[in-house]
N, C-alpha and C positions, 0 to 999 in steps of 0.2 A: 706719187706717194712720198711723204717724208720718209727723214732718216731715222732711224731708233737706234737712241743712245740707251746701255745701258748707267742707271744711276750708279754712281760711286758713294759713298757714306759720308762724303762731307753735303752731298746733294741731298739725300736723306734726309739730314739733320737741320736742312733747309726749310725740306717740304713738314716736318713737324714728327719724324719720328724717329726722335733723336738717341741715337750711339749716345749715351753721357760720358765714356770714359776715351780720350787721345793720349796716342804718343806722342812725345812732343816733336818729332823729324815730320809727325803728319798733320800736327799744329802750327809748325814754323812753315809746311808746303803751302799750305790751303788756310794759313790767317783769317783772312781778309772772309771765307766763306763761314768758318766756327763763328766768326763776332758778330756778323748777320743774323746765325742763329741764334747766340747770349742778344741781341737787343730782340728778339723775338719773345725774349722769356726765359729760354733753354739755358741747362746751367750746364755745362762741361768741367771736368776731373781729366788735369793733363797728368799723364803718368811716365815715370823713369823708366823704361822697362816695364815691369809690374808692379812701383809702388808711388801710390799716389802721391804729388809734390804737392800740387797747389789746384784751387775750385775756378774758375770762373764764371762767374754771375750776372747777371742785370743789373745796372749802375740804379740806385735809387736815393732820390734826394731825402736828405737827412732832414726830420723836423726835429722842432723844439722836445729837447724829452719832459720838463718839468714845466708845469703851468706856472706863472705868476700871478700869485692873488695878492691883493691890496690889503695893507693895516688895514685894521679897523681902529687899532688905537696908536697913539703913540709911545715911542721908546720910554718918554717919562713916564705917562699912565703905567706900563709893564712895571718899570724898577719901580713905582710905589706901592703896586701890590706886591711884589717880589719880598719888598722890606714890611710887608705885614703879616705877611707868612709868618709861622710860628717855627723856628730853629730848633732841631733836636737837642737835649742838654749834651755837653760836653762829656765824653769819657776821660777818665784820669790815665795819664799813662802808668799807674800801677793797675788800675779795672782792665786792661788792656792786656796786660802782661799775664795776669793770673785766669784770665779769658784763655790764653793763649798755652797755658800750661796745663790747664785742664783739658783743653782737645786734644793736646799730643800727648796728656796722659789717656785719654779714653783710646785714640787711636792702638797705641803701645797696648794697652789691656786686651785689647781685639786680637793682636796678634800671639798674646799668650793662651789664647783660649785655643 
């Protein structure tokens, strides 16, 4: 007849039924067996005592985040229609000033009410 070992919790988190949170004197003991379980999936929360420092995860390769789609026209094409667009007319810098005096008068009138 074999031996019967009991499991310890870094075994546990082996077989698939993973503690998520170490300490890390029981993270630097048994390395080698928590990283086994992160390439399994399992994500670990090493902690100072009782506050959580840092996650450990499953390494996953990075894709592309933004697609590249091709012109359809070119740079020139854009700036010609660009330059046919219709330009709002210009404000005077007095239309500007007296725009501007009228809000902070409306405002000012709100607070005398």
């Amino acid at each position: 007849m074999g031996r019967v070992r009991l499991l310890t919790w870094p075994d546990l988190a082996i077989l698939g039924y993973m503690a998520t949170e170490v300490k890390i004197t029981e993270l630097k003991n048994h390395l080698s067996r928590y990283l086994r379980s992160v390439r399994k999936g399992h994500e670990i929360v090493v902690k100072d005592r009782e506050t959580p420092i840092a996650r450990v995860v499953p390494y996953k390769e990075r894709r592309e985040r933004l697609e590249v789609i091709p012109p359809t026209r070119s740079l020139k094409e854009v700036e010609e229609i660009i330059l046919r667009l219709r330009r709002p007319p210009r404000v005077s810098l007095a239309d500007l000033e007296q725009a501007l005096k009228e809000e902070r008068r409306d405002r000012f009138d709100d607070l005398l009410k």
